[in-house]
Each structure stands twice: as structure tokens, then as C-alpha cells.
ROTIBA-513490 format. One record per atom (N, C-alpha, C): atom name; x, y, z. Coordinates in steps of 0.001 Angstrom, whole numbers. Layout:
<rs>
R / CA / X / Y / Z
...
</rs>
This chain:
<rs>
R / N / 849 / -1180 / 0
R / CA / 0 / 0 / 0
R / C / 894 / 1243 / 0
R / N / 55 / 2195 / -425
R / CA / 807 / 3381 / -440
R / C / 863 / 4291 / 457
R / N / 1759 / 4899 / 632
R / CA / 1865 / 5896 / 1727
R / C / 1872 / 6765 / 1312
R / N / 1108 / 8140 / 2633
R / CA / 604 / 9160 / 2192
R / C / 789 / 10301 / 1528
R / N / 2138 / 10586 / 1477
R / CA / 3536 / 11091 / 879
R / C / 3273 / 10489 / -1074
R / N / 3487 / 9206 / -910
R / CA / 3163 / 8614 / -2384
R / C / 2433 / 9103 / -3242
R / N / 1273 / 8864 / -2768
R / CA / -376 / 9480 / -3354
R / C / -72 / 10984 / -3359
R / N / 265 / 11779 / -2561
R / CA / 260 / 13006 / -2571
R / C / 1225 / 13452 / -3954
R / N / 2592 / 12648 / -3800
R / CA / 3165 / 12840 / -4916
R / C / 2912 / 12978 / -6505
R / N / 2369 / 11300 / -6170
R / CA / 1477 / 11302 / -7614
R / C / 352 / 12161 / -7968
R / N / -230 / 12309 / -7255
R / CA / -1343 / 13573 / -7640
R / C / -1075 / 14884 / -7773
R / N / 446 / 15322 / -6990
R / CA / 1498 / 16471 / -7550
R / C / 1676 / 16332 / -8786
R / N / 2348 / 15351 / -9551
R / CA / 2944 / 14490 / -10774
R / C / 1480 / 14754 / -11763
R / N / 322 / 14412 / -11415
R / CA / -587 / 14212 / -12414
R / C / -1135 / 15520 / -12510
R / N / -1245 / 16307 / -11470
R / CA / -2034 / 17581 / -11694
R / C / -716 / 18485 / -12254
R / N / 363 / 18256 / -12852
R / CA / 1528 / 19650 / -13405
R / C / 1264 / 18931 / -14756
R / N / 1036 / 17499 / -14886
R / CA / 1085 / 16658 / -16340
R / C / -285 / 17519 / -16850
R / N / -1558 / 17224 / -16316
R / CA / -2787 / 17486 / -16575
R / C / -2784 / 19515 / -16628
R / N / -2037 / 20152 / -16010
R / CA / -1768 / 21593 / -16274
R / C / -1217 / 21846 / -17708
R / N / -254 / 21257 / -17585
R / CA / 814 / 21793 / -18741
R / C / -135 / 21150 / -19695
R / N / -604 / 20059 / -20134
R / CA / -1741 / 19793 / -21431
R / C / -2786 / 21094 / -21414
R / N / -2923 / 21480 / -20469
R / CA / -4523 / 22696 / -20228
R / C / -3569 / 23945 / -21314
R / N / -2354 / 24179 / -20395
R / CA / -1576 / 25479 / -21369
R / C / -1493 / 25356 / -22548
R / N / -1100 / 24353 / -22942
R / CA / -704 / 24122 / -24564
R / C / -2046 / 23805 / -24602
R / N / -3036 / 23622 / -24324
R / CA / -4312 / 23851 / -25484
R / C / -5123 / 25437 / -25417
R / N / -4314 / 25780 / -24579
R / CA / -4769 / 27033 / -24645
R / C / -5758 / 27300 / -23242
R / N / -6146 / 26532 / -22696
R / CA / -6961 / 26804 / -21670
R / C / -6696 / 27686 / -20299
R / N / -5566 / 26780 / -20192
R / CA / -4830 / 28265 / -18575
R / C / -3847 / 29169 / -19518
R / N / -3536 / 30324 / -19092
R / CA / -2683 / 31398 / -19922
R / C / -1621 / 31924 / -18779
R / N / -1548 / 31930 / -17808
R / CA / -1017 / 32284 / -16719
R / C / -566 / 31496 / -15922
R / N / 757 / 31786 / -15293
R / CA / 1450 / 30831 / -13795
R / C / -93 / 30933 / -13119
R / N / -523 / 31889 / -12750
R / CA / -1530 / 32412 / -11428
R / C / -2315 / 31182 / -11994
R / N / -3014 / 31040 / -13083
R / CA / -3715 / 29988 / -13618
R / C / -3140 / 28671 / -13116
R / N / -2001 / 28369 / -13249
R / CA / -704 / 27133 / -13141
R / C / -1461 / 26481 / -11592
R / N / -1085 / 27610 / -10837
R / CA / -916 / 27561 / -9309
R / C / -2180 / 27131 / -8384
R / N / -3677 / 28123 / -9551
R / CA / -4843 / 27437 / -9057
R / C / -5304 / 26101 / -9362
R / N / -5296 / 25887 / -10430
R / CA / -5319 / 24751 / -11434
R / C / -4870 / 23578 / -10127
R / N / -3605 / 23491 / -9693
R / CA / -2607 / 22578 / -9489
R / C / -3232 / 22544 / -7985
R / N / -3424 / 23548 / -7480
R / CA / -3745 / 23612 / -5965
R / C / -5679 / 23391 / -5664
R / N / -6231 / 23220 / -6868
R / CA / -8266 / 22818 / -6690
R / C / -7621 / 21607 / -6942
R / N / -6815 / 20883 / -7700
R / CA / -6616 / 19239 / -8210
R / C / -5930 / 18878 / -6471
R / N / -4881 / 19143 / -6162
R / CA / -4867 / 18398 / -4656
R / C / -5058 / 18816 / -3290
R / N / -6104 / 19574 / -3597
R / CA / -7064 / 19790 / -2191
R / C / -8455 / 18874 / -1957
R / N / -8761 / 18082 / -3798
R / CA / -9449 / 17285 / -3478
R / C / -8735 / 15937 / -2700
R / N / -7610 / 15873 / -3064
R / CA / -7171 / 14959 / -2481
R / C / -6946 / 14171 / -965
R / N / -7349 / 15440 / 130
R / CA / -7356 / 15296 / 1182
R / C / -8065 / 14838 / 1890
R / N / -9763 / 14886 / 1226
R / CA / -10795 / 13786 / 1114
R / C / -10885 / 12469 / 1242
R / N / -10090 / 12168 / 135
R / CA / -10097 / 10952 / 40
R / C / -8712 / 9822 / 618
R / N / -7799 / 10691 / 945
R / CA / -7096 / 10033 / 2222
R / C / -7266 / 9934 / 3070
R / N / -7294 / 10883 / 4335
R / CA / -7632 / 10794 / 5320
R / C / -8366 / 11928 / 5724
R / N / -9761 / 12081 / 5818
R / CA / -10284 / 13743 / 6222
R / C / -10180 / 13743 / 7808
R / N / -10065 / 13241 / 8352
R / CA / -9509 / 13337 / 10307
R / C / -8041 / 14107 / 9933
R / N / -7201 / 13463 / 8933
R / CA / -5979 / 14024 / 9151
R / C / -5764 / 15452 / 8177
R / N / -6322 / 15764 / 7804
R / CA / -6177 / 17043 / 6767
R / C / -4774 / 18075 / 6968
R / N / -4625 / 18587 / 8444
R / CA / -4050 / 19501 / 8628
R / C / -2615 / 18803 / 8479
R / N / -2331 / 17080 / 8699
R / CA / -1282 / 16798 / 8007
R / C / -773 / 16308 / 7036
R / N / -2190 / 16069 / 6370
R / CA / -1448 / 16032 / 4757
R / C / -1403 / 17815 / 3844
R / N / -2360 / 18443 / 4384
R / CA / -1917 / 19744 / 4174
R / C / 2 / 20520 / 3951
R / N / 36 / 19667 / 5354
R / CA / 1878 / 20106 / 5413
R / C / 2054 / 19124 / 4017
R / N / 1994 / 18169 / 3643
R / CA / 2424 / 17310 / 2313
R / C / 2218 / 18718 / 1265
R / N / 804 / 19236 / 1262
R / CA / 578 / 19376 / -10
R / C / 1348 / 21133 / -327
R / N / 1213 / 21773 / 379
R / CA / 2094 / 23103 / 35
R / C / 3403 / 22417 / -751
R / N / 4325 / 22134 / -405
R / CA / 5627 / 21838 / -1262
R / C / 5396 / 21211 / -2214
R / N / 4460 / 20040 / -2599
R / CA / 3929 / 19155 / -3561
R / C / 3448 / 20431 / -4475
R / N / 2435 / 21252 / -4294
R / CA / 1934 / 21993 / -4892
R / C / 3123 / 23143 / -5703
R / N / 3997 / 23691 / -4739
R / CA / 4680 / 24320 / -5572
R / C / 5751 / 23697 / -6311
R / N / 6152 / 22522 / -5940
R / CA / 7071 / 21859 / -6860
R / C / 6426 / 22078 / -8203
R / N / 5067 / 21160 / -8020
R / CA / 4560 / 20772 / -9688
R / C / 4356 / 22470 / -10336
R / N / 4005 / 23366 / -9696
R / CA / 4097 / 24973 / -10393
R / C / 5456 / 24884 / -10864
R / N / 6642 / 24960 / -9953
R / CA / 7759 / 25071 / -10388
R / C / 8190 / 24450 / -11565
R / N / 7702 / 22982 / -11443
R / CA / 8235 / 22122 / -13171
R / C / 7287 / 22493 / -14100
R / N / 6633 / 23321 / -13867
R / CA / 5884 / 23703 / -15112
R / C / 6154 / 25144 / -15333
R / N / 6829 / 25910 / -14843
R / CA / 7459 / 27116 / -15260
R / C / 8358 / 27361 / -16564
R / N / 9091 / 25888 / -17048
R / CA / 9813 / 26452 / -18261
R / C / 8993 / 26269 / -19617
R / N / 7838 / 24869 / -19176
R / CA / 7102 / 24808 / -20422
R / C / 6446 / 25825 / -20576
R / N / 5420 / 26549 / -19626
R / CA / 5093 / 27512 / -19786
R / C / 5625 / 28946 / -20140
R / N / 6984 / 28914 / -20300
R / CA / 7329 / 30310 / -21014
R / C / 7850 / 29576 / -22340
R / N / 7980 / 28423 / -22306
R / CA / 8284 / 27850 / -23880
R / C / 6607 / 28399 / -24952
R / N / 5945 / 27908 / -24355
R / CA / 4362 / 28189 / -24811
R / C / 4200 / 29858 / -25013
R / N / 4502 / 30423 / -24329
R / CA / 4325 / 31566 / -24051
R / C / 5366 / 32197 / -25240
R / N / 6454 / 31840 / -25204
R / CA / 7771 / 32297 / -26259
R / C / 7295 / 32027 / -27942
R / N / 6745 / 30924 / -27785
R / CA / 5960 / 30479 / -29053
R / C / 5020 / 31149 / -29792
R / N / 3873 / 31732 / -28639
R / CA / 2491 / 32676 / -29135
R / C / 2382 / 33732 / -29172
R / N / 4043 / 34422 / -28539
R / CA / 4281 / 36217 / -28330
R / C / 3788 / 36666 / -29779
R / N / 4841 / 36145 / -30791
R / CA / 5274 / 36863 / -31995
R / C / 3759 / 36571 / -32812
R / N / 2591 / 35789 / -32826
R / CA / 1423 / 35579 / -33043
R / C / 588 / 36965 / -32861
R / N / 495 / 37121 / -31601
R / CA / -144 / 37669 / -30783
R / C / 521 / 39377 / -30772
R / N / 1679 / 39267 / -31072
R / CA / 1871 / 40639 / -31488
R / C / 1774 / 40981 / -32808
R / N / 1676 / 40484 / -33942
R / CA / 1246 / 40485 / -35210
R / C / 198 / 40506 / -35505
R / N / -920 / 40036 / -34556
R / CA / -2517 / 40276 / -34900
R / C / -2619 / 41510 / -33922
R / N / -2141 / 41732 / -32853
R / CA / -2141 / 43243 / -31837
R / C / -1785 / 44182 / -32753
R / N / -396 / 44341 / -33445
R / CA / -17 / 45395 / -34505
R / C / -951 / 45656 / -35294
R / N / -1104 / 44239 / -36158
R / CA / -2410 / 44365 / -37355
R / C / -3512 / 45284 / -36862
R / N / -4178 / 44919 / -36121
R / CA / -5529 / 45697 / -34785
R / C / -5001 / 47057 / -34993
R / N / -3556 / 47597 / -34482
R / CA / -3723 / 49129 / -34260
R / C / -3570 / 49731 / -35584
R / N / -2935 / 49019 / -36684
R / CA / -2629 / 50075 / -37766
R / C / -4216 / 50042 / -38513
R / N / -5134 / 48723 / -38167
R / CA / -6731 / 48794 / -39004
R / C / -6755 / 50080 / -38387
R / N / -7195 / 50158 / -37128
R / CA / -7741 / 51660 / -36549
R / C / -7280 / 52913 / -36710
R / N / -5951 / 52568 / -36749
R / CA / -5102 / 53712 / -37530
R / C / -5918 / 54783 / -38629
R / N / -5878 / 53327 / -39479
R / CA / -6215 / 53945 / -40908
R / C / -8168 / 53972 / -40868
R / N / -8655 / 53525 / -40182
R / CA / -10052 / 53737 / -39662
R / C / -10180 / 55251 / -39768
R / N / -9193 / 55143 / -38277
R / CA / -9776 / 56735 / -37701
R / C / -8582 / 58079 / -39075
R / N / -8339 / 57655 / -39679
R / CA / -7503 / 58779 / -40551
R / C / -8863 / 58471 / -41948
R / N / -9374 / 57281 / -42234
R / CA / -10531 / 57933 / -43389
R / C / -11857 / 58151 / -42446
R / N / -12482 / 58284 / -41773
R / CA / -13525 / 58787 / -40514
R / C / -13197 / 60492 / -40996
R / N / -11698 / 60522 / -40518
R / CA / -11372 / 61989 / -40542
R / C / -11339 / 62460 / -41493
R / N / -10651 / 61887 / -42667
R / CA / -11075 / 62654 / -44135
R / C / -12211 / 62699 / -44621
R / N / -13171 / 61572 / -44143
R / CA / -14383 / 62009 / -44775
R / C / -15661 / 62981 / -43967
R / N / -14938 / 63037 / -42661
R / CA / -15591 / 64215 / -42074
R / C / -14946 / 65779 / -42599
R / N / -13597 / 65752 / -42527
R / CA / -13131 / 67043 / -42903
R / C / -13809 / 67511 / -44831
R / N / -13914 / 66479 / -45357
R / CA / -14490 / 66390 / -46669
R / C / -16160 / 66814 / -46882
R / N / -17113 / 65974 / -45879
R / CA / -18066 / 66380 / -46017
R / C / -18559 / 67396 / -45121
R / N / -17947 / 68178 / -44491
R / CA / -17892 / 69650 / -43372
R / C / -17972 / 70639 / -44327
R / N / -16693 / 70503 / -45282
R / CA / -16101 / 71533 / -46458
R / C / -17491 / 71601 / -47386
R / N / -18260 / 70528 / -47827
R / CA / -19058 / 70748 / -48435
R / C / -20211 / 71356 / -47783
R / N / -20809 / 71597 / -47055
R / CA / -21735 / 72524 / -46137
R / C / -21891 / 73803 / -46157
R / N / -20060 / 74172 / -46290
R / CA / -19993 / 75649 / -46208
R / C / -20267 / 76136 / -47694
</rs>
């Protein structure tokens, strides 16, 4: 059987595996995301080990919890390094449309003003 340390581990192990799939599909976008994600997956866990003992598998799960954040810190700026140059190419695209929006708005107001007078 396993000990409580074990289980805790593995459910560290499965909830950074089951994170990092969420990032790369796009679903969490953020560490802060990483950290909740990782920390709702093994707080259920305390349930179902021992709920009399909570407050000491609790001490398990803080370090468990930030480990698996921690090993998921480089994929996540790999992901992140990947979708910048995306994401700033459709952001650029966005300001120069409006750009040129608000510059014919303006010529065709300064155009049809002139005709009035």
C-alpha cells in the first residue's frame, strides 16, 4: 500500500502533467492559472485520504503543490515564447486597421464639413 507522501506525490505528478496539457491547449494562460489549477486538483485529495488528518497532509501538499508549479514554469514560457510573436502580429495588425479607420472617418468628415460651407 501506499503511503501518504506517495499518493500526494502522484497527484502532484498528475495535476503539473494534466496543467501543462490545459496550457498548450490554450486553456490556462497564466502561472496564477498554473498555481490554481494545481492547488483545486490536490485539495481534493485530502478527502479521500484521510479527512480526520487534513491539517497533516496539508503540510504534504504546500511543497507538492509548488514543486509541480515550479516544473511547469519552463514549459510555460516555452508556450508563451511560441504565441508572443502571433499575438503581437494580430495586436499590430488591430492598431494600424484603426489607424487607418480613424484617418478615413477623418477625411471624410473634414471632406463632407467643407461641403456645407
Amino acid at each position: 500500500m501506499k503511503s501518504a507522501y506517495d499518493i500526494v506525490l502522484d497527484a502532484a505528478s498528475d495535476a503539473a502533467i494534466d496543467a501543462l496539457r490545459r496550457v498548450r491547449a490554450g486553456q490556462i494562460r497564466s502561472l496564477a492559472g498554473v498555481e490554481e489549477y494545481v492547488e483545486t486538483r490536490l485539495s481534493g485529495i485530502l478527502d479521500i485520504l484521510m479527512p480526520a488528518a487534513k491539517e497533516e497532509v496539508s503540510a504534504l501538499l504546500a511543497p507538492a503543490t509548488q514543486q509541480a508549479v515550479d516544473a511547469i514554469k519552463p514549459a510555460m514560457y516555452d508556450v508563451l515564447r511560441d504565441w508572443t510573436p502571433s499575438f503581437a502580429s494580430i495586436i499590430g495588425g488591430m492598431a494600424g486597421l484603426a489607424v487607418l479607420l480613424g484617418v478615413w472617418v477623418s477625411k471624410k468628415t473634414y471632406v463632407s464639413s467643407r461641403r456645407r460651407r
